[in-house]
C-alpha positions as a printed NumPy array, in Angstrom:
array([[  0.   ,   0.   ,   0.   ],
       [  1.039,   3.219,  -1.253],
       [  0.534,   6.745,   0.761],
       [ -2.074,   7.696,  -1.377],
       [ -3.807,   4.277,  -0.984],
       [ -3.36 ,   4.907,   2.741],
       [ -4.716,   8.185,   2.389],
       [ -8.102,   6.84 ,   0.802],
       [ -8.09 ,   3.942,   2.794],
       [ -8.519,   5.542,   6.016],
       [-10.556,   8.15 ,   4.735],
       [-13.134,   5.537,   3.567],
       [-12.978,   3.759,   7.182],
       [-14.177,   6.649,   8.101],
       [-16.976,   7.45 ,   6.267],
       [-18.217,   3.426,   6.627],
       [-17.489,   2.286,   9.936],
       [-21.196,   2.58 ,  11.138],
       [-21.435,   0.472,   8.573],
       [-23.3  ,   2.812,   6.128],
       [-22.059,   4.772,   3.498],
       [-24.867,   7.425,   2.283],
       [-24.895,   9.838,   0.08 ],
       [-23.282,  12.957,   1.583],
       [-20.356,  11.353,   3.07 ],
       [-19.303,   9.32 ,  -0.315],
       [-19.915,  12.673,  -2.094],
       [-17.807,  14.783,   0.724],
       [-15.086,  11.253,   0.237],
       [-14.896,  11.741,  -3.769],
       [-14.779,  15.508,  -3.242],
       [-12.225,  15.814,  -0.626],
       [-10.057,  13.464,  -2.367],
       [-10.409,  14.8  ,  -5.656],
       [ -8.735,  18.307,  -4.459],
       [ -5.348,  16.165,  -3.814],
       [ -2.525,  14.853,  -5.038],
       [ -2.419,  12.572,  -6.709],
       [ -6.358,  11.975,  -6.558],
       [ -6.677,  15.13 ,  -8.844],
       [ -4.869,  13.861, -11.801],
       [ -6.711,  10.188, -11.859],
       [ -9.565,   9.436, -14.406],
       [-13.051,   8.099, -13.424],
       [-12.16 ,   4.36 , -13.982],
       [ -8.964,   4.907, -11.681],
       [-10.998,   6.365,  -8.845],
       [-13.508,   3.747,  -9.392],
       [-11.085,   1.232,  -9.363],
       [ -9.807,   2.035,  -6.136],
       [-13.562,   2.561,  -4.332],
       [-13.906,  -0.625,  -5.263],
       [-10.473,  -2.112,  -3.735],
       [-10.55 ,  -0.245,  -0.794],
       [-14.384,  -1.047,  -0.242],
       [-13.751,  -4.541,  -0.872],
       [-10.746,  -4.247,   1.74 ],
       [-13.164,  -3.001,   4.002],
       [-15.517,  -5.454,   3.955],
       [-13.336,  -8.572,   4.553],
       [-11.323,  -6.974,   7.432],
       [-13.292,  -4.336,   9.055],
       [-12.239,  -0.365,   9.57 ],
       [ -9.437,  -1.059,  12.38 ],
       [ -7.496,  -3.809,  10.096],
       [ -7.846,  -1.393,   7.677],
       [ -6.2  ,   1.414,   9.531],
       [ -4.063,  -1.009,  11.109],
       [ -2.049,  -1.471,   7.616],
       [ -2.636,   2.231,   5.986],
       [ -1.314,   3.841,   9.075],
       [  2.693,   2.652,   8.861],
       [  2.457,   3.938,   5.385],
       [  1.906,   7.476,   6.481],
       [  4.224,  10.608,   8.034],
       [  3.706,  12.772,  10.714],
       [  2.031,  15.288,   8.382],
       [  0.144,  12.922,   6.553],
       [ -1.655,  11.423,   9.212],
       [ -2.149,  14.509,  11.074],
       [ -4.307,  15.77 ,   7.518],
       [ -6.296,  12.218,   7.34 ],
       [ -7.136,  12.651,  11.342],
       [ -8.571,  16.217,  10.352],
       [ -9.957,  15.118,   6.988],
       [-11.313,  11.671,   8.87 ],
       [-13.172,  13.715,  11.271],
       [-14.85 ,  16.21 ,   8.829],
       [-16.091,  13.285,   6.751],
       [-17.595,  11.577,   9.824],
       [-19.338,  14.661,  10.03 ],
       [-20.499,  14.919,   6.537],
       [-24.335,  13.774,   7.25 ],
       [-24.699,  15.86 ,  10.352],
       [-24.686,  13.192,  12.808],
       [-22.355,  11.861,  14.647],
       [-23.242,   7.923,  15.67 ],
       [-21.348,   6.274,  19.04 ],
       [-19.533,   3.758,  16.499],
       [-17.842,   6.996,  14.443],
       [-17.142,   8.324,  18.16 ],
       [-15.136,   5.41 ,  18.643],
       [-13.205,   5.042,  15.032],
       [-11.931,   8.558,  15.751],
       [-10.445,   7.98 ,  19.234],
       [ -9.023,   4.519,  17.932],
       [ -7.939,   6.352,  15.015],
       [ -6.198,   9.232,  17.199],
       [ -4.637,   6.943,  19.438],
       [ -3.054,   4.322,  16.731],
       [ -1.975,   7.591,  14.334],
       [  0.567,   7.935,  17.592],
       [  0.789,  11.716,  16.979],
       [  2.856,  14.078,  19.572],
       [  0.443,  14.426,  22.756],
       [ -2.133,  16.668,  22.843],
       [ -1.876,  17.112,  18.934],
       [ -4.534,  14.505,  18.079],
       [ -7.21 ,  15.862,  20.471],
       [ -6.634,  19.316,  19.232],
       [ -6.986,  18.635,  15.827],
       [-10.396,  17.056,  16.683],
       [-11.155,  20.135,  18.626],
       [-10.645,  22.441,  15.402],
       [-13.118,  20.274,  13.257],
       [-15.506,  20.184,  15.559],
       [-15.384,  23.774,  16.15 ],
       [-15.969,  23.714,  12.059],
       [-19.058,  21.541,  12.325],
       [-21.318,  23.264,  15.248],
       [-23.62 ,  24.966,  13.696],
       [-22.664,  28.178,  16.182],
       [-25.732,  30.299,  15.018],
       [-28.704,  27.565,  15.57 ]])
């Protein structure tokens, strides 16, 4: 597994580990993938291709196994990015289920970021997400 594949990988945990993938969060996945590298530069049947590889991936070993392998692939500054971007997708229908609670903090805690940087990242997106004017 490539960084990239990483990258994806742990973003789509993310957006399935309450084992539903609607609408808004595999449109925020595509979308927030498609404004990288190298994810800007691939065609439709390459980005298909790998949905379907990393979904497949997920399905016969479950989000942490999945993590569990994308996660040595990544730097410091990669994985703080896919804690940030892994938290704004779980928040990409609005609600926030126990089970997506509990990929973030296994998430944090296996990215083995310096202390304190993991929970402040967290802090930021959530900050994003409230809806401060309700």
């Amino acid at each position: 597994m490539n960084p990239a594949h990483a990258f994806a990988a742990i973003c789509l945990a993310a957006v399935g580990c309450d084992g539903q993938l609607g609408r808004d969060e595999a449109h925020a996945l595509r979308a927030q993938l498609e404004y990288r590298s190298p994810f800007r530069s691939s065609t439709e049947q390459q980005m298909g291709e790998l949905f379907d590889q990393l979904l497949t991936a997920l399905r016969q070993q479950g989000w942490a196994d999945l993590i569990a392998v994308a996660i040595p692939v990544l730097d410091n500054p990669q994985r703080e990015t896919v804690l940030a971007l892994a938290a704004h997708l779980v928040r990409a229908d609005r609600q926030v289920q126990p089970v997506e609670e509990q990929f973030l903090l296994a998430l944090s805690t296996r990215l083995e970021l310096p202390p304190g940087r993991a929970e402040q990242i967290l802090d930021v997106v959530s900050l994003l997400h409230r809806d401060a004017l309700a």
